[in-house]
FIVEXDREN-627677 format. One line per field, with one value per residue: residue number from 0; residue in three letters; y, z, x of N, C-alpha, C, O, CB in turn. Coordinates in Angstrom, 2 decimals. Glycine has a CB too. Layout:
N
k (NUM	...)
r (ala	...)
nc2 (Y	...)
nc3 (Z	...)
nc1 (X	...)
cac2 (Y	...)
cac3 (Z	...)
cac1 (X	...)
cc2 (Y	...)
cc3 (Z	...)
cc1 (X	...)
oc2 (Y	...)
oc3 (Z	...)
oc1 (X	...)
cbc2 (Y	...)
cbc3 (Z	...)
cbc1 (X	...)
END
This chain:
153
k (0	1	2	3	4	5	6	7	8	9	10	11	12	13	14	15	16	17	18	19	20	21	22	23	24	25	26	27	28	29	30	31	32	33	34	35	36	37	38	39	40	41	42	43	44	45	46	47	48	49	50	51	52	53	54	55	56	57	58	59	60	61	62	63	64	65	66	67	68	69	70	71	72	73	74	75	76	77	78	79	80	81	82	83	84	85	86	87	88	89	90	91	92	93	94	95	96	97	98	99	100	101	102	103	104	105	106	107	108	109	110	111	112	113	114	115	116	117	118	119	120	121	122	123	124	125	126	127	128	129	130	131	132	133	134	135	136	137	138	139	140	141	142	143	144	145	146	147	148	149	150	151	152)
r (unk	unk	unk	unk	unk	unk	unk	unk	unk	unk	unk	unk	unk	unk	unk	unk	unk	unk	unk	unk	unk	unk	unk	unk	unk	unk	unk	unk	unk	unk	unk	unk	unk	unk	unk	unk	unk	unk	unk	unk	unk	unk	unk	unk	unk	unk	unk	unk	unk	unk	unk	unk	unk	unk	unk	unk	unk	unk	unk	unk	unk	unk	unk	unk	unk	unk	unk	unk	unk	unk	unk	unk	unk	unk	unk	unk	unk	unk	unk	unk	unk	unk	unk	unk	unk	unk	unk	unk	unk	unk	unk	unk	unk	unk	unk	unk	unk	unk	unk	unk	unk	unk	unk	unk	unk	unk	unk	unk	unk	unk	unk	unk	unk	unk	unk	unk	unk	unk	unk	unk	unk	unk	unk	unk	unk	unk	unk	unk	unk	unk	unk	unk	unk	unk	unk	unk	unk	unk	unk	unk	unk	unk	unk	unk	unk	unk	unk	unk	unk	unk	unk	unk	unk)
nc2 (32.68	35.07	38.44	41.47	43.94	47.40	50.02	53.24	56.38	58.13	56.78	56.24	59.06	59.73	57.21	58.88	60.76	60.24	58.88	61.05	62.42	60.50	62.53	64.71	66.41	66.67	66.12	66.40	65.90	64.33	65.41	65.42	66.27	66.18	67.91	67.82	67.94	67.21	64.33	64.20	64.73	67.64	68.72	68.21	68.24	68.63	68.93	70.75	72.15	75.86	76.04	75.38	76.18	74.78	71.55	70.29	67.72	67.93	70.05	70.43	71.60	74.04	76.00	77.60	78.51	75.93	75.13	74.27	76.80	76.39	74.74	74.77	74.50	71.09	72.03	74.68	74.38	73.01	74.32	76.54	75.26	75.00	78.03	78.90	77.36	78.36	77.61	77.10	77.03	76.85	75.71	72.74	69.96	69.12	66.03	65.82	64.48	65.40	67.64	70.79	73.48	76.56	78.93	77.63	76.68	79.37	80.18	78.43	78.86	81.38	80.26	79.39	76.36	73.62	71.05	69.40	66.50	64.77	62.66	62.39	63.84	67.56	69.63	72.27	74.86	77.11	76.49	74.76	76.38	78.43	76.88	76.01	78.66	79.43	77.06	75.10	71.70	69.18	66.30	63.55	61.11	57.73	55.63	54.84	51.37	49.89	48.25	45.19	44.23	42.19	39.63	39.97	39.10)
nc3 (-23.74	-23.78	-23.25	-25.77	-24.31	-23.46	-25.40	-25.29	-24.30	-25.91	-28.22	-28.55	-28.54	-30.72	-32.79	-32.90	-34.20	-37.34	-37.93	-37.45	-39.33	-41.58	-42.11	-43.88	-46.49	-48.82	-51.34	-51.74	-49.25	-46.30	-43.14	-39.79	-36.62	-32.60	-30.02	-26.49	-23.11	-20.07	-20.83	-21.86	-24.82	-25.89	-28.55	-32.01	-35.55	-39.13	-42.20	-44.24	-46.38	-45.00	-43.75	-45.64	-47.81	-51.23	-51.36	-51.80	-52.78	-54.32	-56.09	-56.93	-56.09	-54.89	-56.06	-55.14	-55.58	-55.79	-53.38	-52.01	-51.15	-50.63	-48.18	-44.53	-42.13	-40.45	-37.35	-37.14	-37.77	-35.38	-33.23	-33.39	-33.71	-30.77	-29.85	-30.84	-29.25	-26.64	-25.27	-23.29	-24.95	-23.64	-22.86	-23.24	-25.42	-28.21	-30.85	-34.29	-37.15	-38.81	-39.15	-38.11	-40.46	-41.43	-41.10	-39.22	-37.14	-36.09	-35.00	-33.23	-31.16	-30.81	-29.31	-26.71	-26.62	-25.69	-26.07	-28.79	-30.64	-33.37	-36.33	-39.27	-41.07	-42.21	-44.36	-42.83	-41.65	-40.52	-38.39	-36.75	-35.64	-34.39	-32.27	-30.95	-29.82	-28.50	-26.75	-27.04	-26.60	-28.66	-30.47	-32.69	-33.55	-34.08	-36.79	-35.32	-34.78	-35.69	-33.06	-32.13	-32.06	-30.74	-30.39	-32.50	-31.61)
nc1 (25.29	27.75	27.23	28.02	30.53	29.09	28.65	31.09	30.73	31.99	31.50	29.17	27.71	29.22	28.17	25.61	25.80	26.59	23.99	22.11	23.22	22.25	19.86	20.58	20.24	21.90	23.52	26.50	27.74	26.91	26.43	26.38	25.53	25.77	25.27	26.00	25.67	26.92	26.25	24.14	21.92	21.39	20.89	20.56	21.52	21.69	22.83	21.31	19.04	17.65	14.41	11.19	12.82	14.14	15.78	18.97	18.93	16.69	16.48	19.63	22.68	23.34	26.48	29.04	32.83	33.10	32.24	29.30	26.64	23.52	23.27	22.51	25.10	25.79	26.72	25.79	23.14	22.66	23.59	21.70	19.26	19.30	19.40	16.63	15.32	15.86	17.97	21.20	24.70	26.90	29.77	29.01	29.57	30.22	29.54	30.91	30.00	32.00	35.10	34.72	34.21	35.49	33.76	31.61	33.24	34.35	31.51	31.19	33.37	31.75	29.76	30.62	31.38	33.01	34.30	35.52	34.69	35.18	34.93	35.63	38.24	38.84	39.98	40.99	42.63	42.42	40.14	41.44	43.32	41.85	40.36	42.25	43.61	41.54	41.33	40.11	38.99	40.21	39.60	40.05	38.21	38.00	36.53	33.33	32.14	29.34	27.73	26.64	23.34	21.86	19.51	16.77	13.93)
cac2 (33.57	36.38	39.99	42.72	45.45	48.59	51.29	54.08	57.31	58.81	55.82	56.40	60.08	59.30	56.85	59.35	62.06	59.29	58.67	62.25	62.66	60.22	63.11	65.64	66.94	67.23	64.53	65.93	65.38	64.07	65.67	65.03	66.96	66.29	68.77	67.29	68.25	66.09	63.42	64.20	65.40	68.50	69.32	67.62	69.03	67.66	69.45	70.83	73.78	76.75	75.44	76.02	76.38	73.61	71.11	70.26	66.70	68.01	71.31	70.69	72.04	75.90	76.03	79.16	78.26	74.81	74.78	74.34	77.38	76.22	74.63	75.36	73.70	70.44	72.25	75.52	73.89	72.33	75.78	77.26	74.77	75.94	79.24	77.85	77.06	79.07	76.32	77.15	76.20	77.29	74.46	71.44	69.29	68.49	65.32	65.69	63.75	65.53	68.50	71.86	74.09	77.74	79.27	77.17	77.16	81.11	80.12	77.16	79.77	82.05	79.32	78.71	75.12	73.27	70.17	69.59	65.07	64.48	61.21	62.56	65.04	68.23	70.39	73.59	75.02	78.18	75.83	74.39	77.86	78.69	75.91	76.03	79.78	79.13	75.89	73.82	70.19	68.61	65.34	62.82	59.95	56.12	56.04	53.66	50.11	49.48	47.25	43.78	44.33	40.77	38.75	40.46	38.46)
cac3 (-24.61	-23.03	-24.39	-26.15	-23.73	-24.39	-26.65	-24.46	-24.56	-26.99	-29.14	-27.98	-29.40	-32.50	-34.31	-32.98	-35.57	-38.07	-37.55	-37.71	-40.35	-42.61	-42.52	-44.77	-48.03	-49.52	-52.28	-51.55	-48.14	-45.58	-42.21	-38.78	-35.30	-32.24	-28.71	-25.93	-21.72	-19.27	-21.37	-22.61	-26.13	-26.00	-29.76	-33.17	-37.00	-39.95	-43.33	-45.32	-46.64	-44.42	-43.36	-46.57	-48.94	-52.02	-51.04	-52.95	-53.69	-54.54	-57.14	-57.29	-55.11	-55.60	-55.63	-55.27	-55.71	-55.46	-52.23	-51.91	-50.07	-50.52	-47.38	-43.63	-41.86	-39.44	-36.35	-36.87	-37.16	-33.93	-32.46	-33.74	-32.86	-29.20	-30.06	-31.16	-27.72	-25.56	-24.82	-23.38	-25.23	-23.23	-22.01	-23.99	-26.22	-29.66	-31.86	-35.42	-38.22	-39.84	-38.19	-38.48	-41.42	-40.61	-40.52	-38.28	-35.69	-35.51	-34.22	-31.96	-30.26	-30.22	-28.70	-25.59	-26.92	-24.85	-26.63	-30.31	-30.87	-34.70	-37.23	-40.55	-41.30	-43.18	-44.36	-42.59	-40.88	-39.68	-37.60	-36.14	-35.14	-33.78	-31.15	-30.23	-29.18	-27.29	-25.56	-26.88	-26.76	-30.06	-30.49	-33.93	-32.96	-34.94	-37.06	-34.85	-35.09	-35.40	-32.14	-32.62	-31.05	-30.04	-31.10	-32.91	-31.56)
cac1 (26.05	28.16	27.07	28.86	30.21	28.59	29.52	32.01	29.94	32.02	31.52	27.59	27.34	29.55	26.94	24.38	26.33	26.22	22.66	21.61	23.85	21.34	18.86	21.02	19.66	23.18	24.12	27.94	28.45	25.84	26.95	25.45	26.26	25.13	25.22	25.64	25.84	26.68	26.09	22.96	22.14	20.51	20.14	21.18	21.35	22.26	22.95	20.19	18.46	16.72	12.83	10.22	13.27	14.23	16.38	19.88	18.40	15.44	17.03	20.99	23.45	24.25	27.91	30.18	33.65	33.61	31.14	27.48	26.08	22.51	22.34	23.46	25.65	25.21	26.97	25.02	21.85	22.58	23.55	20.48	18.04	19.84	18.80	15.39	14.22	16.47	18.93	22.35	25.39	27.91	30.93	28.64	30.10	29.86	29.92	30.12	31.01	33.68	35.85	34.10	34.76	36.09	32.49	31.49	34.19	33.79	29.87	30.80	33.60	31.13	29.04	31.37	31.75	33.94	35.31	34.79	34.97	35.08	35.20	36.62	39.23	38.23	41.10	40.70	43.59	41.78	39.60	42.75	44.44	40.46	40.21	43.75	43.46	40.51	41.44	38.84	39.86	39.50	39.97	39.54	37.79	37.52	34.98	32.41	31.71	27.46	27.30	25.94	22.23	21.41	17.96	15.59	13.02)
cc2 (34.86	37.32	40.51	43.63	46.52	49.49	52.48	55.03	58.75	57.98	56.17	57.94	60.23	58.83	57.70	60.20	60.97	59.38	59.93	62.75	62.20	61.13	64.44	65.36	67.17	65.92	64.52	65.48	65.19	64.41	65.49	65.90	66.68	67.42	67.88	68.08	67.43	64.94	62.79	65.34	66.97	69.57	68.47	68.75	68.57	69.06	69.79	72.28	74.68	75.97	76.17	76.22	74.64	72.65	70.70	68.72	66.94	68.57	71.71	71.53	73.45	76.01	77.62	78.40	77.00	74.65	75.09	75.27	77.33	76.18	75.10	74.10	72.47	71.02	73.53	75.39	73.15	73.70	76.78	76.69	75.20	77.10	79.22	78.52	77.44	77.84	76.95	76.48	75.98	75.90	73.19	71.18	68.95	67.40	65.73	64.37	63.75	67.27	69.24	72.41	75.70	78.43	78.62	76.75	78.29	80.89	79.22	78.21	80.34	81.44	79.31	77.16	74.47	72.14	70.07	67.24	65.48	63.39	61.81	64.01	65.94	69.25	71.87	74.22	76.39	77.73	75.44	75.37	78.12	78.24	75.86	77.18	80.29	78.15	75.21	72.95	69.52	67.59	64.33	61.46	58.46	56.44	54.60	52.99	50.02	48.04	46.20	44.41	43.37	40.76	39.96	39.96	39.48)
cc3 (-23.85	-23.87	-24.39	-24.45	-24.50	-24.60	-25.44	-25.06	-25.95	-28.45	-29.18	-29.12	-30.58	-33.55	-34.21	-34.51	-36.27	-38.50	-37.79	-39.24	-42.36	-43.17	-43.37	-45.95	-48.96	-49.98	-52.18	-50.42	-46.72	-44.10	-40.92	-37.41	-34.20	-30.45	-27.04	-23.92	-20.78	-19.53	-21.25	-24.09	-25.59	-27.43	-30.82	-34.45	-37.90	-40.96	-44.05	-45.06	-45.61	-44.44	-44.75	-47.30	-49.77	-51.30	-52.02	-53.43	-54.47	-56.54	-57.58	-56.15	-55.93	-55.28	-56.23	-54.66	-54.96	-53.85	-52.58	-50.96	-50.30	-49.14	-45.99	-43.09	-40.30	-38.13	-35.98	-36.89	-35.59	-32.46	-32.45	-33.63	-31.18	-29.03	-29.96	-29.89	-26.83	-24.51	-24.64	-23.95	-24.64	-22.08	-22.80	-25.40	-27.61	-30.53	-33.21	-35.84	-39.09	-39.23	-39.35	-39.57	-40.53	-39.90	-38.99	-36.72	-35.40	-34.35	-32.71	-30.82	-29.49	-28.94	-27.28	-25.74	-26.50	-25.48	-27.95	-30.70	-32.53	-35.24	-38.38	-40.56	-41.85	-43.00	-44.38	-41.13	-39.58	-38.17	-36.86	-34.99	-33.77	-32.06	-30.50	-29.32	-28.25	-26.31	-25.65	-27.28	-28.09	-30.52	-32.30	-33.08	-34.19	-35.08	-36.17	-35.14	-34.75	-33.90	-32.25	-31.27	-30.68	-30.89	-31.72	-33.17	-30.49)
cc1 (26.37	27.81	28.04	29.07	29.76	29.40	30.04	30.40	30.43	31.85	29.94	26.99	27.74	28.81	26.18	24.67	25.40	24.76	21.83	22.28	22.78	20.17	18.97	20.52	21.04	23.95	26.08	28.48	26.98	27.17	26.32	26.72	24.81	25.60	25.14	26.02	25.66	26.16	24.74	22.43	20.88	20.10	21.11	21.21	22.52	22.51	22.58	19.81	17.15	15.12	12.28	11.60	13.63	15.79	17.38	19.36	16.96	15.83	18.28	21.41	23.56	25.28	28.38	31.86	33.75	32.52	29.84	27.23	24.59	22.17	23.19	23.67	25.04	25.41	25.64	23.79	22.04	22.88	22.36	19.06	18.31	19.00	17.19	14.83	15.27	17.40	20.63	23.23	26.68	28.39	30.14	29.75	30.23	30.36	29.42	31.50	32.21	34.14	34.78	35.01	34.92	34.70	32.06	31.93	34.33	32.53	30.18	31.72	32.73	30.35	29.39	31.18	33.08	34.98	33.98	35.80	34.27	35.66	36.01	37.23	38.41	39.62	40.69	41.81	43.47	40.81	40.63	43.29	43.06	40.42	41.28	44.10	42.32	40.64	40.12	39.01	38.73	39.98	39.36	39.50	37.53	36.39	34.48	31.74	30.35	28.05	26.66	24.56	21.28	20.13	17.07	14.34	12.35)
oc2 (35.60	37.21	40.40	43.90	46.69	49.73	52.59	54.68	59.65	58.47	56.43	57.92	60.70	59.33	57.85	60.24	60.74	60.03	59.75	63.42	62.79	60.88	65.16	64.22	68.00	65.09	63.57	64.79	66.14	63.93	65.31	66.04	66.79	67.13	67.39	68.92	66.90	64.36	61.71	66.55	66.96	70.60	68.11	69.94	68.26	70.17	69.46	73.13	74.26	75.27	77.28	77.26	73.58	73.27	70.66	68.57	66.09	68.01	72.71	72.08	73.76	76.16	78.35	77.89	76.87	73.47	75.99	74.91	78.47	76.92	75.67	73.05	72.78	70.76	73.49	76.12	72.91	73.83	77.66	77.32	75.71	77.18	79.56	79.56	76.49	77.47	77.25	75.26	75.10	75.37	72.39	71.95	67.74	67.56	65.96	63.84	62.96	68.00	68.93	72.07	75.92	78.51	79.15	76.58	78.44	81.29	79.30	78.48	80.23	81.97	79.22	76.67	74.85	72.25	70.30	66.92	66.18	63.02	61.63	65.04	65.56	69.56	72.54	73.98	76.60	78.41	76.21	75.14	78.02	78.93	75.64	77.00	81.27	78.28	74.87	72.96	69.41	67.81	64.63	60.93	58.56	57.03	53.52	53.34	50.07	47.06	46.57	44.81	43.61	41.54	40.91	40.07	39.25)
oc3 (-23.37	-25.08	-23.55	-23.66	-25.71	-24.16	-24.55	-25.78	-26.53	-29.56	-30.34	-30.08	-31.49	-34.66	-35.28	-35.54	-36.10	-39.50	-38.40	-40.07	-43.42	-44.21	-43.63	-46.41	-49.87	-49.40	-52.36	-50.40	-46.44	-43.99	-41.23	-37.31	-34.43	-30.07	-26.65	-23.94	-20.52	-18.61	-20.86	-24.15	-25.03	-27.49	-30.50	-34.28	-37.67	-40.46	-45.08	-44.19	-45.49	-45.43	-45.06	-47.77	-49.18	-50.81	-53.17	-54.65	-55.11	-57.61	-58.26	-55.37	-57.10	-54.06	-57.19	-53.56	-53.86	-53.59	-53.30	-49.82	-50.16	-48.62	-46.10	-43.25	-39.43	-37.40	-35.05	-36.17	-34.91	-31.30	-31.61	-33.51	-30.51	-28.24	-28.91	-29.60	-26.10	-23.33	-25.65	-23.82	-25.02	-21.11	-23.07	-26.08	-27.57	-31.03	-33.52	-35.51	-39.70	-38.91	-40.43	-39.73	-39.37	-38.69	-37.90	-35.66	-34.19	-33.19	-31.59	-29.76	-28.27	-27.83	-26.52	-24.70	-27.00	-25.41	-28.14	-30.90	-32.81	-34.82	-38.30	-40.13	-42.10	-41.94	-45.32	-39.93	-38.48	-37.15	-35.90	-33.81	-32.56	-31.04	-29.29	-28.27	-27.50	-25.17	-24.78	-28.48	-28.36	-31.15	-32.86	-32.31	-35.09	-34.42	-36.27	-35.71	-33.56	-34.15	-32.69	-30.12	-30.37	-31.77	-30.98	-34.20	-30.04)
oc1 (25.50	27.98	28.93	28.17	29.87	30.52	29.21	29.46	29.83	32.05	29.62	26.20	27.05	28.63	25.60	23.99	24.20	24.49	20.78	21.67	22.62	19.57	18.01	20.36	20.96	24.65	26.84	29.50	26.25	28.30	25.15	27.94	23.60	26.73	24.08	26.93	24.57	25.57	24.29	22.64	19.78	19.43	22.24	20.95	23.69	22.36	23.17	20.03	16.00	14.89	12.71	11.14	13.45	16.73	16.95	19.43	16.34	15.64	18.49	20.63	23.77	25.41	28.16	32.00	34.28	32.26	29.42	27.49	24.16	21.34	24.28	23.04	24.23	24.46	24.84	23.11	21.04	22.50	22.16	18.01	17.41	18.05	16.64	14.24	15.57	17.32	21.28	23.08	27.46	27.85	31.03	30.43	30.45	31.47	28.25	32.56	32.94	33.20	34.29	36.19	34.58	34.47	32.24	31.33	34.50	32.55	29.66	31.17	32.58	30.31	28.43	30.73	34.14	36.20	32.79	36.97	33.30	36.76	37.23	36.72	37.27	40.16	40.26	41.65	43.98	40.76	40.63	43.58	43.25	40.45	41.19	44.71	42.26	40.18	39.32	39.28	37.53	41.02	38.30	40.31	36.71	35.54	35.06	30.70	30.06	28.75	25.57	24.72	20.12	19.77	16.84	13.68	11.23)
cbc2 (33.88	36.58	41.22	43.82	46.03	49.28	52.36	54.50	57.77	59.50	54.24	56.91	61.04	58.34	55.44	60.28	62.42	58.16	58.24	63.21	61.67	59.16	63.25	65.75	68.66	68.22	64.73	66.80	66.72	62.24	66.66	62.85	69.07	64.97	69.74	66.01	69.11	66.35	62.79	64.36	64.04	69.11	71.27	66.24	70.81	66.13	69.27	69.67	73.69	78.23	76.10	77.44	77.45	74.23	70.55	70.47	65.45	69.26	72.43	71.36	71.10	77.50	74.56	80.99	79.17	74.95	75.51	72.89	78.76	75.35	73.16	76.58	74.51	69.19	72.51	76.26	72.76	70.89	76.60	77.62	72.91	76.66	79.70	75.87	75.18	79.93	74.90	77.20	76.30	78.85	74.29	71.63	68.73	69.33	64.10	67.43	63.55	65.55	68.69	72.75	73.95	78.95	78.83	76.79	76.86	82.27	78.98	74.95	80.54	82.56	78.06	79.22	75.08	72.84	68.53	72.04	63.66	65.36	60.31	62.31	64.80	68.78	70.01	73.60	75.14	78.95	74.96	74.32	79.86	77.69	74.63	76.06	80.47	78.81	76.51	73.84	68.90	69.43	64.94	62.87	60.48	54.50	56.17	53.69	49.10	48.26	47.62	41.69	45.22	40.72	37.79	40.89	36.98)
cbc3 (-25.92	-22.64	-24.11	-27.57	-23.19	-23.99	-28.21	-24.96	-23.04	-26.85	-28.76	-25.66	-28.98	-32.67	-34.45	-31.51	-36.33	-37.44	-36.12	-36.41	-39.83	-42.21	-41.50	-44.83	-47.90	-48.43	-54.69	-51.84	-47.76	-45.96	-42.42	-38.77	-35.61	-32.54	-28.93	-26.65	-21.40	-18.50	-21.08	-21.46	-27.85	-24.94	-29.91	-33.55	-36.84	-40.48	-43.71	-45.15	-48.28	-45.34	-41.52	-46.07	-48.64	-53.86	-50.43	-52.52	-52.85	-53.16	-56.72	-58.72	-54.71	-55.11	-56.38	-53.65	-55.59	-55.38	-50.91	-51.39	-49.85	-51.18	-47.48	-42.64	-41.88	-39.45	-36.33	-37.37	-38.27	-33.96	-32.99	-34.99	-33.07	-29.21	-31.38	-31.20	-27.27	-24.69	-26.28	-22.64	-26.23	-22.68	-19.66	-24.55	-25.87	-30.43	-31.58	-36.54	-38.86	-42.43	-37.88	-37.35	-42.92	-41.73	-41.58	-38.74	-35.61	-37.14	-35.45	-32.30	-30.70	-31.11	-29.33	-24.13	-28.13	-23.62	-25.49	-31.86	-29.60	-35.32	-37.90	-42.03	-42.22	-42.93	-45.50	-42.28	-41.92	-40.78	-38.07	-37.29	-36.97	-34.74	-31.46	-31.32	-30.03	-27.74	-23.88	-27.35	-24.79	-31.19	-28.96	-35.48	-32.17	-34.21	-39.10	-34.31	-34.47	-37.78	-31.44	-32.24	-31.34	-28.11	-29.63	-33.72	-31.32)
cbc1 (25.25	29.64	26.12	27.79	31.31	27.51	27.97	34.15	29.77	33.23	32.17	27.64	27.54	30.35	25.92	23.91	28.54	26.53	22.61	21.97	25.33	20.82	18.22	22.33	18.67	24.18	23.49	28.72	29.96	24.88	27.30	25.06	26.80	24.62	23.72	26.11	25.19	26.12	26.98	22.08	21.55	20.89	20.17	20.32	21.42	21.21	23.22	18.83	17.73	16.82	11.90	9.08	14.58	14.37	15.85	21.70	18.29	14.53	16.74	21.18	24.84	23.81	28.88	29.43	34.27	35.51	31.36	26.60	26.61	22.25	21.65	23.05	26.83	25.61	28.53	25.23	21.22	24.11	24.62	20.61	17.90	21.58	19.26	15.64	13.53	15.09	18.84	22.58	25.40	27.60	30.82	26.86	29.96	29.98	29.61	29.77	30.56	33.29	37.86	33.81	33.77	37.02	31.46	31.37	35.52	32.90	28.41	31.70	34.08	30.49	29.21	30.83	31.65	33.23	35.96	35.95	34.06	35.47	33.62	35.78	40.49	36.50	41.97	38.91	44.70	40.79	38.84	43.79	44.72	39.26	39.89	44.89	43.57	39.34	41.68	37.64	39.85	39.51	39.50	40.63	36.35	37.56	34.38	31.88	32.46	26.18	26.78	27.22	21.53	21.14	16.75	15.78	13.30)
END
């Protein structure tokens, strides 16, 4: 039996989103981001509420006009675990799962974030203008096919 080729590397950090994405606290939108340099991850973060606070599956979402600001976002947890442990972010990569919202493309600028790969749309035109005036390549990527992972013997 001939094998699968393997998954491209942007196909590679895509399910990771995904995958990180399963560990959001947020019944409206499960988000996942992951960091990557030279094609290696150097930090993830998903979607959920500040350390020691209630979580929106836990206590409901707190919405202000139509958004949940309970919890923070998947990119900026992934910029802030950076922070964390004194991790450069500057020129790395980022997969998420769904294009940054405006907040968040302010931070990843700030970031020096070099290319921004994303699976689902998110209608934010300020993000758009953001990345465009910085020159940070931003690409929408297929959402990615689970890989057949042979015997599970």
């Amino acid at each position: 039996m001939q094998q699968e080729p393997r998954v491209s590397w942007s196909e590679y950090f895509s399910l990771m989103s995904v995958l990180v994405a399963t560990r959001s606290t947020c019944p409206r939108r499960a988000v996942g981001a992951v960091l990557v340099r030279q094609l290696r991850v150097i930090a993830t973060g998903y979607n959920g509420s500040p350390a020691g606070q209630p979580h929106c599956t836990d206590v409901g979402c707190l919405l202000e006009n139509g958004h949940c600001v309970r919890t923070i976002h998947a990119e900026l947890n992934a910029l802030l675990q950076c922070a964390k442990y004194g991790i450069s972010t500057s020129q790395v990569d980022l997969y998420c799962t769904d294009l940054p919202c405006r907040h968040c493309a302010r931070a990843l600028v700030q970031a020096d974030i070099r290319s921004i790969y994303y699976l689902r749309h998110y209608d934010s035109p300020e993000t758009l203008a953001l990345v465009k005036d910085h020159a940070i390549s931003l690409v929408q990527l297929p959402w990615p096919a689970v890989p057949y992972l042979g015997s599970q013997n």
